[in-house]
C-alpha positions in Angstrom: 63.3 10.4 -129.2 64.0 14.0 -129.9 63.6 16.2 -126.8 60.0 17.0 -125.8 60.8 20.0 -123.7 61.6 23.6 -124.5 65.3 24.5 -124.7 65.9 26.6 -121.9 64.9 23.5 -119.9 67.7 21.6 -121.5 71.5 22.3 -121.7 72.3 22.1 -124.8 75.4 23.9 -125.2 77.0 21.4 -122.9 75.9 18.9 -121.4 72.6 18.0 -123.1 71.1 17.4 -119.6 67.8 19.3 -118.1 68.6 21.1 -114.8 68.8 18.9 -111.2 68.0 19.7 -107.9 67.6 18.0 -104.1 64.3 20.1 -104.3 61.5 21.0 -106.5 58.1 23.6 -105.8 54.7 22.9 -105.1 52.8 24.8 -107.4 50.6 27.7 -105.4 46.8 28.0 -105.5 45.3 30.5 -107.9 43.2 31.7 -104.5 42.9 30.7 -101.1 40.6 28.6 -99.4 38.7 30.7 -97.1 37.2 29.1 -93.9 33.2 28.8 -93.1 31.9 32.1 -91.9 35.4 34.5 -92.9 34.1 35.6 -96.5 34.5 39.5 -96.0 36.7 39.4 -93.1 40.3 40.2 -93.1 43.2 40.6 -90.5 42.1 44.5 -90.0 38.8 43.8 -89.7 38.3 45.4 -85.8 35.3 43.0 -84.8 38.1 40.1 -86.0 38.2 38.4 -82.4 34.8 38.6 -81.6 34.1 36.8 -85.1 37.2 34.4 -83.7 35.4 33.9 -80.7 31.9 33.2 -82.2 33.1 30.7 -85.1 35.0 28.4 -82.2 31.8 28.9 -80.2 29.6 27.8 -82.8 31.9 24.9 -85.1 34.4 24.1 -82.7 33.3 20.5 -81.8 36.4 18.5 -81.7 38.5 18.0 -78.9 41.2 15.0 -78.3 44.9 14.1 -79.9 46.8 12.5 -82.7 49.5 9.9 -81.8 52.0 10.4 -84.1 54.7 7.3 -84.6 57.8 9.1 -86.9 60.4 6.2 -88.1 63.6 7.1 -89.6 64.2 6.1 -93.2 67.4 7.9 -93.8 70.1 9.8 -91.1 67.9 12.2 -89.6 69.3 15.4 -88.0 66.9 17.8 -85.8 69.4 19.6 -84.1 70.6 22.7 -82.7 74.0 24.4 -82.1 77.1 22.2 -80.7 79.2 23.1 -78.3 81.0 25.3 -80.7 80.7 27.4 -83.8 80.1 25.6 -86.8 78.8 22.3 -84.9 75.3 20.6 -85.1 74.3 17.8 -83.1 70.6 16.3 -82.4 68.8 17.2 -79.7 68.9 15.4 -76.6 67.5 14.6 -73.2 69.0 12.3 -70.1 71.2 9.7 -70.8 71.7 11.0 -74.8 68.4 10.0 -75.8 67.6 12.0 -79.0 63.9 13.9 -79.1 62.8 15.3 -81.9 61.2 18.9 -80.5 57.4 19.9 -80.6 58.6 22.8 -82.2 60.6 21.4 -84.6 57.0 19.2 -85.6 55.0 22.0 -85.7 57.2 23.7 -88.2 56.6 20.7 -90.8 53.2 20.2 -90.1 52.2 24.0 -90.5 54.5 24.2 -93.9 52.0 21.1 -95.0 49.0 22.6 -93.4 49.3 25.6 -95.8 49.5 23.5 -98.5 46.4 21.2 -98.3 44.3 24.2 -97.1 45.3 26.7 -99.8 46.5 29.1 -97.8 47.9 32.5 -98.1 51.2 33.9 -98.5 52.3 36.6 -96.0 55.1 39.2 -95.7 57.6 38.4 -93.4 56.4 35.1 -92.6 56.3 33.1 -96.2 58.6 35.5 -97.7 60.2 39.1 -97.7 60.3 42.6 -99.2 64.1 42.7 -99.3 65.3 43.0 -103.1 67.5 40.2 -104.4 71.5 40.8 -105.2 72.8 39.4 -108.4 76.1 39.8 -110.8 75.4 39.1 -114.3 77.9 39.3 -116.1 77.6 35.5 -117.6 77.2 35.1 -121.5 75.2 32.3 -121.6 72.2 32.5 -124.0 69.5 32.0 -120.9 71.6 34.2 -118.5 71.6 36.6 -121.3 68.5 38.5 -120.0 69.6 38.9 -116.6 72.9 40.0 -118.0 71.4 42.9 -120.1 69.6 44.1 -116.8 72.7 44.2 -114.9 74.8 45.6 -118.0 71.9 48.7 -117.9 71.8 49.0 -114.1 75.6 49.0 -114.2 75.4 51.8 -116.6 78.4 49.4 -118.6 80.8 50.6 -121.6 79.6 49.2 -125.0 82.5 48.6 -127.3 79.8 48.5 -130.0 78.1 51.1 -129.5 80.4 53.5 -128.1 78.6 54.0 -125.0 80.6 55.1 -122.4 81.1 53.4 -119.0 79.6 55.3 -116.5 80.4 53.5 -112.9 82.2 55.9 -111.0 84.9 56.2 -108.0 84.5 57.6 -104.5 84.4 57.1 -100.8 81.2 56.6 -99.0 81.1 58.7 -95.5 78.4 58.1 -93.2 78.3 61.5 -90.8 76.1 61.9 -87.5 75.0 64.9 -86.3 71.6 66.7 -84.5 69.6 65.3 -87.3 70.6 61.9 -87.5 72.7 59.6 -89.6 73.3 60.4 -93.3 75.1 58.7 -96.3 76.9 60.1 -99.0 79.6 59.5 -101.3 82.0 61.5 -102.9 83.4 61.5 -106.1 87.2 60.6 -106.4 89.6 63.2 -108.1 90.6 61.5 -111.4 93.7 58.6 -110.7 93.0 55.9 -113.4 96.5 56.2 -114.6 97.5 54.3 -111.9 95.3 51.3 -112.5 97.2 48.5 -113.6 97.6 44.6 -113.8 99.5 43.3 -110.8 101.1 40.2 -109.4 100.2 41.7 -105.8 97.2 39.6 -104.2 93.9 40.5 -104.1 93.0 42.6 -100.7 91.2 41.1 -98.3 91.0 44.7 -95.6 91.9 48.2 -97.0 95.2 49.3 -95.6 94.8 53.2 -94.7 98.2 53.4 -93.0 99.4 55.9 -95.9 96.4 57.6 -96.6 96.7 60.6 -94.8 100.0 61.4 -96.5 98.8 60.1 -100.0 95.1 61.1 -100.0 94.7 57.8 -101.9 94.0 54.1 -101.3 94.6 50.9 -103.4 92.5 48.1 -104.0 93.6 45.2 -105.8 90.5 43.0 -107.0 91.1 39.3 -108.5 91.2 38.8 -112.1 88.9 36.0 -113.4 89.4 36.0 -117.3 92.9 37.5 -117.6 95.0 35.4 -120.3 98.2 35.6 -122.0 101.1 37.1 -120.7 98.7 38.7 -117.6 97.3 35.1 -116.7 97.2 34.6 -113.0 97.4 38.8 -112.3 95.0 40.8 -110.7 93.6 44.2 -111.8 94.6 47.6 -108.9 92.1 50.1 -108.5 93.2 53.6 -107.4 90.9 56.0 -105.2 91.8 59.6 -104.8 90.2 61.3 -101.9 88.3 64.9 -103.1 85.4 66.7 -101.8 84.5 68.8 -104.6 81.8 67.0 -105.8 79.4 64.9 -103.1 76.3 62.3 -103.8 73.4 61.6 -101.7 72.6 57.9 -100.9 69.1 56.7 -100.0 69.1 54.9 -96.3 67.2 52.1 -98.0 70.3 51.7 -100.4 72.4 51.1 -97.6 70.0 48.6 -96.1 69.4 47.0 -99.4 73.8 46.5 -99.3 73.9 45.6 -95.8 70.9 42.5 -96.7 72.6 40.8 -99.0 73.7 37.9 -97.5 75.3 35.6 -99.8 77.8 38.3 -100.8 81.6 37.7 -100.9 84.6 39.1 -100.6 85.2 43.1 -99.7 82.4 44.5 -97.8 82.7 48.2 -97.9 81.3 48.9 -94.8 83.6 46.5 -92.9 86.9 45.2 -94.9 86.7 48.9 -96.8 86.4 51.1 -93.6 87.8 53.5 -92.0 85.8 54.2 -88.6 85.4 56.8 -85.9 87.9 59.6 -85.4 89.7 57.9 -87.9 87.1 58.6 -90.3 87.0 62.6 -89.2 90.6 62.9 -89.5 91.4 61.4 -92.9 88.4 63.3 -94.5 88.4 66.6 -92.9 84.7 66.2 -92.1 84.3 66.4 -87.9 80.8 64.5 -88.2 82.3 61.9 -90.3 82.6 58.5 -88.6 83.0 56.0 -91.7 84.7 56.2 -94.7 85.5 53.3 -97.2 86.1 53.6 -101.1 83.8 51.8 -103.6 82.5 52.1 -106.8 79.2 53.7 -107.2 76.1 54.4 -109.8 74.2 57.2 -110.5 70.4 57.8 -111.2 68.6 61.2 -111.2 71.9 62.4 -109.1 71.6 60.0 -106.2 73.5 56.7 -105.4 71.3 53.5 -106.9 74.0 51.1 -105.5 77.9 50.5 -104.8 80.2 47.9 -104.0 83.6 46.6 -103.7 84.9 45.3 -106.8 84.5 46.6 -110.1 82.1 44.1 -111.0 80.0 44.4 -107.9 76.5 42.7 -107.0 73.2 44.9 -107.7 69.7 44.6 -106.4 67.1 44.0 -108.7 64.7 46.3 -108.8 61.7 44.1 -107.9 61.8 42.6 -104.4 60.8 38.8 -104.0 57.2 39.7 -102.3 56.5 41.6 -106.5 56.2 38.0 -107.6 53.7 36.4 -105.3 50.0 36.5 -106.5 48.1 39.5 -105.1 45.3 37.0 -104.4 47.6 35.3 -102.4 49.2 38.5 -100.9 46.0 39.0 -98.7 44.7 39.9 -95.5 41.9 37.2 -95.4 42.0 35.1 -92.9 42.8 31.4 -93.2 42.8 28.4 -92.0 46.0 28.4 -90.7 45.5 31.4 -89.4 42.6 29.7 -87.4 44.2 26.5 -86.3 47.9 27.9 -85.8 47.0 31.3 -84.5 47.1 34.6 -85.7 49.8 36.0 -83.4 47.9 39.7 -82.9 44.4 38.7 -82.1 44.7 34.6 -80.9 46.5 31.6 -80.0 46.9 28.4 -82.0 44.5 25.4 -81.3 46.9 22.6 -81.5 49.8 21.8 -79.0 52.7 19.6 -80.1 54.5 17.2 -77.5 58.0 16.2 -78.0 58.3 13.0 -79.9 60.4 10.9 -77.6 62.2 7.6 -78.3 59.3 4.7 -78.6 60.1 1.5 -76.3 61.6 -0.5 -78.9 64.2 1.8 -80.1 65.0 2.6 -76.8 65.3 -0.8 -75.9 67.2 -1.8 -79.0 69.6 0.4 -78.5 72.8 1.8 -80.6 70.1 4.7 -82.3 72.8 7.6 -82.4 75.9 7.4 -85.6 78.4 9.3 -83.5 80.8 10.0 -86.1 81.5 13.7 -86.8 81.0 14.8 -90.7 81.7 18.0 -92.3 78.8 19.3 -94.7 77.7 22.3 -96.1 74.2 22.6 -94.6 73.2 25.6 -97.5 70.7 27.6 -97.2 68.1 28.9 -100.1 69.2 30.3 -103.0 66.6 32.4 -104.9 68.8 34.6 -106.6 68.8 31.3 -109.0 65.9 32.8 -110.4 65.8 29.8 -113.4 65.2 27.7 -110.3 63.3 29.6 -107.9 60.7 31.6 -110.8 58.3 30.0 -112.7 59.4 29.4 -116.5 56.6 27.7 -118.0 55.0 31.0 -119.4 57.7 32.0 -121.6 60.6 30.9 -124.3 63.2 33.2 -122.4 64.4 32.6 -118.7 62.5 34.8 -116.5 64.5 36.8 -113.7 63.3 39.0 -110.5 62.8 41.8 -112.7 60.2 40.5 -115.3 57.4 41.4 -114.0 55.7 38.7 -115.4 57.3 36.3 -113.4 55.3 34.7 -110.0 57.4 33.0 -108.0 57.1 28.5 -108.2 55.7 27.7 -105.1 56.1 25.6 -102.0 59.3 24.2 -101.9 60.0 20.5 -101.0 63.0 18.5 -101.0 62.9 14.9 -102.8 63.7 12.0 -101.2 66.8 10.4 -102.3 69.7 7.9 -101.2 71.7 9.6 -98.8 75.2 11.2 -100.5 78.3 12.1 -100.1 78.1 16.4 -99.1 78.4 18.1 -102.0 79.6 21.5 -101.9 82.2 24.4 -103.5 85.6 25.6 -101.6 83.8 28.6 -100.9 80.9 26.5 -98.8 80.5 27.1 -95.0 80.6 23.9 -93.4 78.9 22.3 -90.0 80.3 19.6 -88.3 77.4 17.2 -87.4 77.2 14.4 -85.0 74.8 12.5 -83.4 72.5 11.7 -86.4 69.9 9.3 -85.6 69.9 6.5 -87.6 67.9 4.6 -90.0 64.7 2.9 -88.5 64.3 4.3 -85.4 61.2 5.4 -84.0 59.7 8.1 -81.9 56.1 8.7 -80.6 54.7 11.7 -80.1 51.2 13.5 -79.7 49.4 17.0 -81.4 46.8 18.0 -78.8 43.9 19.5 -80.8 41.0 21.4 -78.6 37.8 22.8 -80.0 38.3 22.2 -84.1 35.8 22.5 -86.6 35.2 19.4 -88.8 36.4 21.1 -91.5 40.1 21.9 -90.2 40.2 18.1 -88.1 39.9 16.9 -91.3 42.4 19.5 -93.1 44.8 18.6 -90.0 43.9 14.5 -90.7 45.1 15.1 -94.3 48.2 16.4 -93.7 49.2 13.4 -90.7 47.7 10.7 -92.2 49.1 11.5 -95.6 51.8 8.3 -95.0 49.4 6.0 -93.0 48.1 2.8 -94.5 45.8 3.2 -98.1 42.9 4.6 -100.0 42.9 6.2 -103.3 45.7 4.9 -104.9 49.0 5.9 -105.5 47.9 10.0 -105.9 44.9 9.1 -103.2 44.7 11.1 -100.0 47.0 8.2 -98.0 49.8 6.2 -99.2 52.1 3.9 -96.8 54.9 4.3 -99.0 54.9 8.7 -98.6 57.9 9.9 -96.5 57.9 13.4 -94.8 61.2 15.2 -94.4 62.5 16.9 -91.1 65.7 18.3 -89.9 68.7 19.1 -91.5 70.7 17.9 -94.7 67.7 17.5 -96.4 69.7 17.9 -99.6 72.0 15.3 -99.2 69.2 12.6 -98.4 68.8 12.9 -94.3 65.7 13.7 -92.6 63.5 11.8 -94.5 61.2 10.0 -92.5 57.8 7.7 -92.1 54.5 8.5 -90.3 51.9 6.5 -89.2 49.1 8.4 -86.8 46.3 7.3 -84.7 43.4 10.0 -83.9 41.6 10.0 -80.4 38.6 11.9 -80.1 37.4 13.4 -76.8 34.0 11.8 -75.7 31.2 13.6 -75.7 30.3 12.3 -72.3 33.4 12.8 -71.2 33.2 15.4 -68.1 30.2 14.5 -66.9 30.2 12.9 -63.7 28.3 9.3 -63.8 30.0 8.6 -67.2 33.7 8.7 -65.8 33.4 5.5 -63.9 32.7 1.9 -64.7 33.2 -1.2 -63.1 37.1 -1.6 -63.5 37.3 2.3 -62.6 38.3 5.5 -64.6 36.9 5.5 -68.1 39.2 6.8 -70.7 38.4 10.2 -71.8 39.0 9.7 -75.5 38.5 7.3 -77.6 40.2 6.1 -80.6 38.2 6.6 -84.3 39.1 4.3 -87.4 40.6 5.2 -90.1 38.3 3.7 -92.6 34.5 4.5 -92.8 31.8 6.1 -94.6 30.7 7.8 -91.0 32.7 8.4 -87.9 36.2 8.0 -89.0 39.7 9.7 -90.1 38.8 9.4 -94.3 35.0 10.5 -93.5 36.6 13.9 -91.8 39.2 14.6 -94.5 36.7 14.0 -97.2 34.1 16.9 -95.4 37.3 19.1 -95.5 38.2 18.0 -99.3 34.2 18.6 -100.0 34.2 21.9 -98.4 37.3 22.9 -100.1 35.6 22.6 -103.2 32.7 24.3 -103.2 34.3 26.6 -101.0 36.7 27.5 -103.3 35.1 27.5 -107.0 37.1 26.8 -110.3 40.4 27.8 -107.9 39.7 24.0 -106.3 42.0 22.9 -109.6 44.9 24.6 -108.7 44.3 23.5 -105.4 44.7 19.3 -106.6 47.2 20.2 -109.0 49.4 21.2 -105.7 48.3 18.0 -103.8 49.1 16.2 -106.8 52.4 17.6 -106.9 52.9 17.0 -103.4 51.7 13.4 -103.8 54.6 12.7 -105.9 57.2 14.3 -103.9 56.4 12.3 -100.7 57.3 9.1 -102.8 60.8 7.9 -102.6 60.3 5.6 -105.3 59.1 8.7 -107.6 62.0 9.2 -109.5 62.3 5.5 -110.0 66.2 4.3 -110.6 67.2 8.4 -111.5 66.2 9.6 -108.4 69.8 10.0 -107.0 71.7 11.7 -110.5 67.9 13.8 -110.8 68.1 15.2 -107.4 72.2 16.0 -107.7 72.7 19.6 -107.0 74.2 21.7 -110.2 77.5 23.2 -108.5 78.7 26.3 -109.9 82.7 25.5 -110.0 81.8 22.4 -112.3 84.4 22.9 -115.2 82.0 20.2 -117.2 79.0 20.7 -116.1 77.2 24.1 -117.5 73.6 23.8 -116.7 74.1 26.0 -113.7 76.6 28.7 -115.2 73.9 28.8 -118.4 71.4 29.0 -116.4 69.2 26.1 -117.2 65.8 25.9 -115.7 64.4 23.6 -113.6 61.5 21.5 -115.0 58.3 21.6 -112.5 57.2 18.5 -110.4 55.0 16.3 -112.9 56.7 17.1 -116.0 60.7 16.3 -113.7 59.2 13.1 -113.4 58.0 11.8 -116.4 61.0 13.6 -118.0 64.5 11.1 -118.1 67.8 13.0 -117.5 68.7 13.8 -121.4 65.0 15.9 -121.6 63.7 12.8 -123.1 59.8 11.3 -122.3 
């Protein structure tokens, strides 16, 4: 069957394959569900905490806990820092029994909680400002976009064209004096003629021993593409120190440099610098107290952005929070902001214990795999924008800067067998140990005090999402859904059952002739089914699911489409007998395998699983 996808979703200069990945995105809301009683109101509002105060006064009528039991399915992994750098091992309490923390709980629950409620996305909590850094100088035809942008920022030669190559040569100097910090950089006197193809290696920290006799420094970058007789040199870059001619650079280019955190190799303001008196004496300049050579670009006469090598990463010009949904972007509160807190004006609602080993497991004994493994625990990578962006609305791949582009959504890891790590050379590795293994159990319990019906039952949804049946396989509970916690998520751990009781507090509870009975205290809560029309878990999460709805309009579709989504990625059989070569992570050093070099997208959620591995339905 020919493919029934577009191209960019398929690799077809290689490998024929569509793009994999240990994750995929839940698809945001088109708006967010805004609670009973908070149409108008917003975080700045200044009568916000009385309207707090009056909305738990008035709805808040549920009181009591949810016993979680959480089972292992795969080696699971909530841990903190060893001993040591570079070690991870799971938390622990007397006599090495593992705990997974309330903290660590409430993390997953609130990520899910968003997600079933609709709710918003804010700055500095769901994502950042900070712009993205990027090198594209690929030639594939879906990197191609990306590549023009960076060829234009770069202000590149164009052998074509005849355009001339206008990145430039100087030292950035950092000075301090009565009025602060500033930046500049200063243009080198002309020494091209001794650039030159090299068998020297490529430097690693700029050696300024001969610098104040030479007035010039060497850098010698490493050659990817050279061929023939100069295969296997690397290219040496001179910079002449001048002060004729001096540049001003923005503070908030120098933070945008010092953000990028996946960057590699020279840093100019460590492995390039000169510091302190140092810095004075070698430029002349007494309020001098860095210098460090780099190439630079120019805009309008100021500094747009510098680096290291010749080919250095550049910072698109649209920062990450450009491509979230302004009707997302909002300052209306929530429902998470009302069950979770709102960190300015209240406190959250819901206390998590620590789930501790049940009496089984602890009884049974031999719950800890001991043996140390090396694995790259990586962290996101949204500069993959053919990952990270969503490419359904157009035939090209849409990067940072289109400003078309929204951002996926949610992101959620599939469940898989677990793997062998896979990583690069270049990947930073943790030594783990003490993994819990599979099927072991720990109980725990989410305190809930004064909830409305609506959020009890937005809070049910989310914990009872895994516990028995009713609705099918995409119906709001499923026994075969798996939540995933902890670490290595990527390489199959942390993937985990839950099954959840609720206890309500009785109405009748504190009062004085209701507390006793004939075989003494009376418990204060009482446990409510699951099943019901009336009085139980499904009747509460269908009053949140009804409210949702008319609360939310024609938005309410975007709003199943993610809990569909979500439906399927909490199934470990979703995948079926692909689910292990679907979920593979594309590795950049592949020699093979392109789809991550070309830049092929990632399919979303429903269409990845009705889709087989050659793009096929």
């Amino acid at each position: 069957m020919a493919p029934q996808v577009k191209d960019k979703f398929i690799d077809k200069r290689n490998s024929g394959l569509i793009a994999t990945a240990p994750y995929n995105f839940v698809s945001l809301p088109t708006d967010i569900c805004v609670p009973k009683g908070w149409k108008g109101i917003d975080v700045d509002n200044e009568a916000i905490y009385d309207s707090y105060l009056t909305y738990v006064r008035d709805f808040g009528t549920h009181s009591g806990y949810i016993e979680v039991d959480i089972t292992t399915k795969t080696s699971t992994l909530v841990g903190g820092y060893g001993e040591n750098s570079g070690e991870s091992s799971f938390f622990a309490i007397h006599n090495d029994e593992p705990m997974i923390p309330g903290s660590s709980l409430r993390g997953m629950v609130r990520n899910l909680f968003k997600i079933v409620t609709a709710s918003s996305f804010r700055k500095d909590e769901d994502f950042t400002e900070k712009s993205l850094y990027y090198r594209g100088v690929a030639s594939a035809k879906y990197a191609s976009e990306a590549q023009s942008a960076y060829m234009d920022s770069m202000q590149l030669g164009d052998r074509r064209t005849k355009a001339k190559d206008l990145r430039k040569r100087g030292f950035l100097v950092r000075t301090r004096d009565v009025n602060g910090v500033q930046w500049h950089i200063y243009l080198c006197a002309p020494s091209t003629a001794r650039d030159k193809r090299t068998r020297d290696k490529a430097t690693n920290k700029v050696n300024w021993k001969d610098f104040e006799k030479t007035k010039q420094i060497d850098i010698v970058i490493k050659c990817l593409n050279a061929k023939g007789a100069d295969r296997g040199k690397n290219n040496l870059y001179a910079f002449r120190w001048n002060k004729e001619n001096k540049y001003i650079v923005p503070n908030h280019v120098i933070e945008a440099y010092r953000s990028d955190e996946r960057r590699k190799g020279l840093d100019v303001l460590t492995d390039c610098a000169a510091k302190g008196a140092l810095a004075a004496k070698y430029t002349g300049i007494p309020t001098a107290d860095l210098v460090a050579p780099c190439f630079f670009t120019l805009k309008n006469n100021q500094v747009i952005h510098f680096g290291a090598p010749l080919y250095y990463r550049i910072p698109y010009t649209n920062p990450i929070g450009a491509h979230v949904p302004t009707t997302l972007k909002t300052g209306r509160v929530d429902f998470a902001d009302l069950v979770f807190g709102l960190k300015e004006y209240w406190g959250g609602r819901l206390s998590f214990s620590d789930a501790k080993l049940s009496e089984s497991s602890l009884k049974q004994g031999n719950y800890l795999d001991k043996k140390e493994v090396s694995v790259a625990l990586l962290g996101p990578n949204p500069t993959s924008f053919q990952l990270y962006l969503d490419q359904e609305k157009s035939d090209d791949c849409l990067h940072w800067d289109n400003t078309e582009a929204t951002i996926r959504g949610v992101k959620q890891y599939w469940h898989r067998d677990e793997t062998k790590n896979e990583s690069d050379n270049n990947d930073v590795t943790t030594k783990c140990r003490n993994r819990v293994k599979p099927g072991v159990t720990f109980t725990g319990k989410i305190y809930f005090k004064s909830l409305t019906t609506e959020e009890l039952g937005a809070l049910c949804k989310v914990l009872f999402l895994g516990t028995g049946s009713y609705g099918g396989e995409l119906g709001t509970r499923n026994a075969k859904r798996q939540y995933k916690i902890g670490k290595g998520k990527s390489i199959g751990w942390g993937s985990v059952s839950i099954t959840s009781k609720l206890f309500l507090e009785r109405e009748d509870a504190y009062i004085s002739h209701a507390m006793w009975s004939s075989d003494g205290i009376v418990p204060m809560h009482k446990a409510l089914p699951i099943e019901g029309n009336t009085n139980s878990v499904d009747a509460l999460i269908e009053s949140f699911d009804y409210y949702a709805e008319k609360s939310m309009g024609p938005h309410y579709t975007s709003l199943k489409k993610s809990m569909n989504e979500l439906y399927i990625m909490m199934d470990p059989n979703a995948l079926g007998s692909d689910k292990n070569v679907k979920t593979e992570m594309m590795r950049i050093g592949n020699k093979q395998d392109k789809r991550f070099v070309d830049r092929t997208a990632l399919l979303p959620v429903e269409k990845f699983k009705k889709v087989s591995l050659k793009g096929n339905l």
